[in-house]
N, C-alpha and C positions, 0 to 999 in steps of 0.2 A: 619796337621797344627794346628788343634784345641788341639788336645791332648796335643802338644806341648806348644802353648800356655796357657791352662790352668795347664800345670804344672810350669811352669813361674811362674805364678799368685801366685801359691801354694806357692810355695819356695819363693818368696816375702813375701807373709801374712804369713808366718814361722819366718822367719827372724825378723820380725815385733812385732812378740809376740801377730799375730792377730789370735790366735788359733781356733776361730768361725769358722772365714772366712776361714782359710786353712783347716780345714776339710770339709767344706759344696763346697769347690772347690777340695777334693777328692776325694768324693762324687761323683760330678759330673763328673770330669777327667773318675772313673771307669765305672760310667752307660754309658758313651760314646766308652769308649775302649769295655765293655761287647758286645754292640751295633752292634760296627765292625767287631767283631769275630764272634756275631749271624749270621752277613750277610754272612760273609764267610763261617762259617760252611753247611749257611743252599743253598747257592749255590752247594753243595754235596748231595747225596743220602742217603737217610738213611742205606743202606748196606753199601756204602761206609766210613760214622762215625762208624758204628761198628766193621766193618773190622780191621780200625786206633783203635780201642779202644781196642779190642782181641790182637793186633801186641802191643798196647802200653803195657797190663798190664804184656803180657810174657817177653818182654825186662825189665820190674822191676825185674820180678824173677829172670835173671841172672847176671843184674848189681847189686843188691842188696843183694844177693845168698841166697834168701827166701828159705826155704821148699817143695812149692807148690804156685804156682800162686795168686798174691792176687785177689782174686772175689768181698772180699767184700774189701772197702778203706772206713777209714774214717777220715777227715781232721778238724783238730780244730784251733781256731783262738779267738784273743782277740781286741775286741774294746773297747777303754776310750779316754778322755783326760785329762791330769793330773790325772788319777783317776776317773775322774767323771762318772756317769752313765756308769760303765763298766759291760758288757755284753762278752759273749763267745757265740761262734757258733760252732756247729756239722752239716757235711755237708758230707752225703754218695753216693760213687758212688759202682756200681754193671756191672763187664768186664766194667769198665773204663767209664762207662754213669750213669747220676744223676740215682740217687731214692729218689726223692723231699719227701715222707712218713718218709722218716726215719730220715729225717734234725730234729734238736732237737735248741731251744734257753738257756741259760743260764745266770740269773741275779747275777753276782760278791754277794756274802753276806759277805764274812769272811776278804777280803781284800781293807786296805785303804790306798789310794796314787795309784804312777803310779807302779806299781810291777810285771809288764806281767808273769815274771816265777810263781811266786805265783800264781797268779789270773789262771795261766796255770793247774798250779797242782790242784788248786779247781774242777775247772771244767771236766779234768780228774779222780781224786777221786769221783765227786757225779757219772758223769755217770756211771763208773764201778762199784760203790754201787750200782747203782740202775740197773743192771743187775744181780745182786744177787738177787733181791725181786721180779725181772718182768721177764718173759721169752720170751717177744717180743724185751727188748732190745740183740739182739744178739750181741754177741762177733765177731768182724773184722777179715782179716786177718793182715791187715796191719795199722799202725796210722799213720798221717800224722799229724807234729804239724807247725804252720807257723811262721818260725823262725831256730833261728842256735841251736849253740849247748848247751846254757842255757836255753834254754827253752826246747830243747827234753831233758835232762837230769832230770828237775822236773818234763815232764812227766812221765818218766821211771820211778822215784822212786817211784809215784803214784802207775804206774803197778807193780810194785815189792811188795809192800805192801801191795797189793789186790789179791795179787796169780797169776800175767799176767806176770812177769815178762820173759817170752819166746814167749811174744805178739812180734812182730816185729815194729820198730816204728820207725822214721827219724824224720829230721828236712828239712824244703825249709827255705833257707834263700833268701830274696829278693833281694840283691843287685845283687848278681850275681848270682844266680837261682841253688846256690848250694844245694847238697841234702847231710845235715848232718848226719852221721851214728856215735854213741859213742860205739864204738869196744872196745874191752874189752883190746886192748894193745895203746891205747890212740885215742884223737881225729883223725877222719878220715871224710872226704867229696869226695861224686860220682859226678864228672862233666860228664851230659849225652849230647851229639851234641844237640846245639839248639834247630834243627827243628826234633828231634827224638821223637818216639811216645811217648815211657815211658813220656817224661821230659812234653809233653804237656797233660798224662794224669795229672800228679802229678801238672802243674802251672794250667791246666782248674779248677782241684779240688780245689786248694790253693786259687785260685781267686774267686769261688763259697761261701768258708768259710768267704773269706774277705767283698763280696760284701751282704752275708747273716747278719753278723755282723753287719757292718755297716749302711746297713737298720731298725737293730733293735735300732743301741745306736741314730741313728737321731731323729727315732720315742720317742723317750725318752726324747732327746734334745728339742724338737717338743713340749711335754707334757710340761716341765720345764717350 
């Protein structure tokens, strides 16, 4: 009822043009919804999460028809409004569970206005440069970009540009928790059964990148 509630509120202060207030009540919506799923998850055993986590990342490989298993995932995400203080988040899981170490933050330099594809492809391009110069950032198996199919497509170019272009990479689009794939004989999208592991490896990650994100543009918004 609360969840619901405050997204009411949200879509109100949207409509409103009270862009503060609806995100500082997205904000809150997500640390609430993160909250419910901690409780639930953590009502299981730790063999039990990992188990769902090994069943989730093998069902990617064959919905997705990867190579080999992805082990390592990494999911990228853009927070602004209008533009402003926008920030990107990197956010890795390893068999389908966080590795808080290898989360990385990202401050927008090169792009002004609201331009997510853009602001996507920046922060795609530094990381992947800067696994050229460090050998700690390692190379994924899989990207995960949060959004449809113009936004994984400027990440792809990114990777194509940088010699990844056989990186394997999607899109989650939010509305309908579609997992955008750009195949090479045109747009295509995997709808995986709600309650399947794959699909809550890939929304736990998506929600991770989101909720990392946006902890950092508030902290910004905070400073302002």
């Amino acid at each position: 009822e609360l969840l619901k509630q405050l997204e009411e509120e949200m879509q109100s202060a949207a409509a409103s043009r009270d862009f503060e207030r609806a995100a500082a009540l997205r904000d809150t919506w997500l640390l609430v919804r993160e909250a419910v799923k901690t409780r639930v998850r953590g009502e299981r055993g730790p063999r039990e999460r990992e188990d769902e986590a090994v069943a989730g990342v093998e069902e990617l490989r064959d919905a997705l028809h990867l190579p080999r298993s992805p082990q390592v995932i990494e999911c990228y995400d853009i927070s602004n409004i209008s533009g402003t203080h926008a920030v990107g988040s990197m956010v890795c899981a390893v068999d389908g569970l966080p590795r808080r170490q290898r989360y990385r933050l990202f401050r927008i330099k090169t792009i002004e206005g609201s331009d997510d594809p853009a602001m996507m492809a920046e922060v795609i391009r530094r990381r992947f440069t800067r696994a050229r110069e460090d050998n700690a950032w390692k190379i994924p198996d899989l990207v995960i970009v949060d959004g449809g199919i113009t936004q994984l497509r400027a990440a792809k170019r990114e990777l194509q540009a940088l010699g990844h272009g056989d990186l394997p990479a999607v899109g989650l689009a939010k509305r309908f928790e579609e997992i955008h794939v750009d195949a090479e004989d045109g747009r295509a999208v995997v709808r995986l059964p709600p309650d399947s592991p794959g699909l809550n490896v890939v929304r736990r990650i998506r929600d991770e990148a989101h909720r990392f994100a946006l902890t950092y543009h508030r902290r910004l918004r905070g400073r302002r």
